[in-house]
N, C-alpha and C positions, 0 to 999 in steps of 0.2 A: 643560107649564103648563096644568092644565085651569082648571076654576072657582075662584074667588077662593082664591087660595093660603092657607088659616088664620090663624091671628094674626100680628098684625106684629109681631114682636120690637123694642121698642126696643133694651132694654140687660137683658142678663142675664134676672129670670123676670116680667122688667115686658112687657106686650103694649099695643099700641092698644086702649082698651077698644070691641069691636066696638056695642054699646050705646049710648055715648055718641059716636058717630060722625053728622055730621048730612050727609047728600048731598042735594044738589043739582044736576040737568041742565039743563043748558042747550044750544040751537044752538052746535056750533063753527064757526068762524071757517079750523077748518084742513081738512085734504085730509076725500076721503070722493065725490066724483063726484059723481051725479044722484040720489043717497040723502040727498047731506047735509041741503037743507034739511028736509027731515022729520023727521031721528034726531038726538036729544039726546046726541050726545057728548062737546060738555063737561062734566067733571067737575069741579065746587067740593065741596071737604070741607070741613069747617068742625068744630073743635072746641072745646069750651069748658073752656078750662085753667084758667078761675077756680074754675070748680065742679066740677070733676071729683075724682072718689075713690080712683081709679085707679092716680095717680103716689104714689110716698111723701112724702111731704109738703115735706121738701126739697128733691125732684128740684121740686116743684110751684113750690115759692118760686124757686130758681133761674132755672126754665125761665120766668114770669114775669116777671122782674127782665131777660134776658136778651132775651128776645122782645117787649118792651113799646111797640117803635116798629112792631111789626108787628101789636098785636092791634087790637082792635076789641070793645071792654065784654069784654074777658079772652077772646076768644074766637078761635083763632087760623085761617086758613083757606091751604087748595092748591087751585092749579085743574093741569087736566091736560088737554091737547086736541091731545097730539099723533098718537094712535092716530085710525084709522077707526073702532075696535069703542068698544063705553059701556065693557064690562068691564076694557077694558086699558088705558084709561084709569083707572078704577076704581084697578084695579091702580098704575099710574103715582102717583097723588094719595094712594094709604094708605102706600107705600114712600116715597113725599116728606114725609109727614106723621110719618113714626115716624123718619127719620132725620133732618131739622128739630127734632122732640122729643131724638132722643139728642145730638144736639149742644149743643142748651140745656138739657139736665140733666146733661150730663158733669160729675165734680169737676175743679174748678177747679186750674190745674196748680200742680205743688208751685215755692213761691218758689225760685228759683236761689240755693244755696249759694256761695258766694264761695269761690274756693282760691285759697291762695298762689301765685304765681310763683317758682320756686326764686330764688336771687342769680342763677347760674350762666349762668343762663339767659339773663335779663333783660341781663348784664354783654355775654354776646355778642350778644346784639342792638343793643347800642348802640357795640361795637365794630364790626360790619358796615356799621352804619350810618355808622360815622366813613370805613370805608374806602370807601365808596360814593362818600362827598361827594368825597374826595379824587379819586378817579377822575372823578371828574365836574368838579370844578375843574380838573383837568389839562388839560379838555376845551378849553374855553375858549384857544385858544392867540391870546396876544396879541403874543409876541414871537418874532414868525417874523422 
């Protein structure tokens, strides 16, 4: 793993567009020793799904529609502070952000078809069922 690993795949030949990525450091809250209060480790990304050009346009409305209790004026944001280093955080917040994004522009899954039950089937499960009971009422012994 060296320097920022290239585009982030979301889904098939769509990437994070590296351009419209907005970063943000801030002090983390997490590990990092007698460095931390100096080094900006936290990572906030922040990107803006209303405007961007990027997605296909459906993927856009989807991911939209989908993500709409999490944005902020269409703009949707990851923070990442679990690394010591800015970069791997870095790293941590574009991987949360592109797989965030693939999730809310997956197509939506196909309706369940409905299939028959043969008779056959169905006829013995309700025969099992009759002899279940039965066994089970037998249980019941009240005339010892």
């Amino acid at each position: 793993m060296g320097h920022m690993s290239g585009p982030y795949v979301i889904r098939g030949s769509v990437s994070l567009p590296e351009a419209e990525l907005m970063w943000r450091f801030s002090r983390s809250s997490g590990p990092g020793g007698q460095h931390v209060n100096t080094s900006d480790t936290q990572v906030e990304l922040r990107f803006d799904l209303a405007a961007t050009e990027a997605l296909p346009q459906v993927w856009q409305e989807r991911a939209l529609e989908r993500l709409a209790d999490r944005l902020v004026g269409g703009v949707v944001s990851v923070r990442a502070s679990e690394h010591r280093s800015q970069w791997r955080n870095r790293e941590t917040a574009a991987v949360r952000l592109a797989s965030l994004l693939a999730e809310a522009t997956a197509p939506p899954p196909k309706p369940r078809r409905q299939t028959r039950i043969p008779r056959g089937i169905n006829e013995r499960r309700l025969r099992q069922k009759k002899r279940r009971g039965e066994t089970k009422r037998g249980r019941t012994g009240r005339d010892w």
